[in-house]
N, C-alpha and C positions, 0 to 999 in steps of 0.2 A: 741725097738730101731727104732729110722728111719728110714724107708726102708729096714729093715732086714738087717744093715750092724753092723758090729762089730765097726767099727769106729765112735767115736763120732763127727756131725756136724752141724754146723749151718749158718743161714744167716743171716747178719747185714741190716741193715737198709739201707743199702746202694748196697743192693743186692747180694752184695758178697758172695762167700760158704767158708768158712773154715772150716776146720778137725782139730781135735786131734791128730796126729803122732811122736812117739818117741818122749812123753812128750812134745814138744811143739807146737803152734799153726799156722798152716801152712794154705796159700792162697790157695784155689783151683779154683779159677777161678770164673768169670762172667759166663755169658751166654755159655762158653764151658763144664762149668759144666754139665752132665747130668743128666735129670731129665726124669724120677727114674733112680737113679744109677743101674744098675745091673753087675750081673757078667761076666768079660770078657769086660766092658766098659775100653774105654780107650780115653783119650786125653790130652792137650799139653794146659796150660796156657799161652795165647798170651803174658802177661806182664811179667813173668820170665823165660818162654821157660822151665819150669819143666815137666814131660810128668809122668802122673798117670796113673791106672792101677786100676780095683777093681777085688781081688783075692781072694780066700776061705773069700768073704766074706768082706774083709777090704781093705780101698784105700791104694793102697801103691806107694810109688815115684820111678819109674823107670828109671828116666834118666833128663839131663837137655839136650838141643840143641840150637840151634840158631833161634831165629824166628825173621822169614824178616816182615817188616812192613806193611799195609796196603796202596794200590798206595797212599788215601789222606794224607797219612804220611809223605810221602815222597818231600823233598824241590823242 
């Protein structure tokens, strides 16, 4: 498996990472993605504010929050 991880994942052509988790197919992020995943990695998807976790091995969803915009975002 990829990276030694339990969880199945891939990137689109559009560079995105998504996983496999509880049957269905979840964003993990651009560029917050880490690469190579390892254990004890953790971060926060800018475009859904979901905040992952990779654990015995398998990314898992730990939380959502609120995530503030980037200043060019901002009117």
């Amino acid at each position: 498996m990829a990276f030694n991880l339990k969880t199945k994942i891939w990137q689109n052509g559009a560079l995105d990472w998504w996983g496999f988790i509880g049957n269905e197919d979840v964003f993990l992020g651009s560029r917050e993605f880490p690469l190579p995943p390892d254990e004890g990695d953790e971060w926060v998807v800018r475009s859904t504010g979901e905040r992952f976790k990779v654990i015995d091995g398998e990314i898992r969803l730990i939380g959502k929050e609120d995530v503030s915009p980037h200043p060019w975002e901002l009117p």
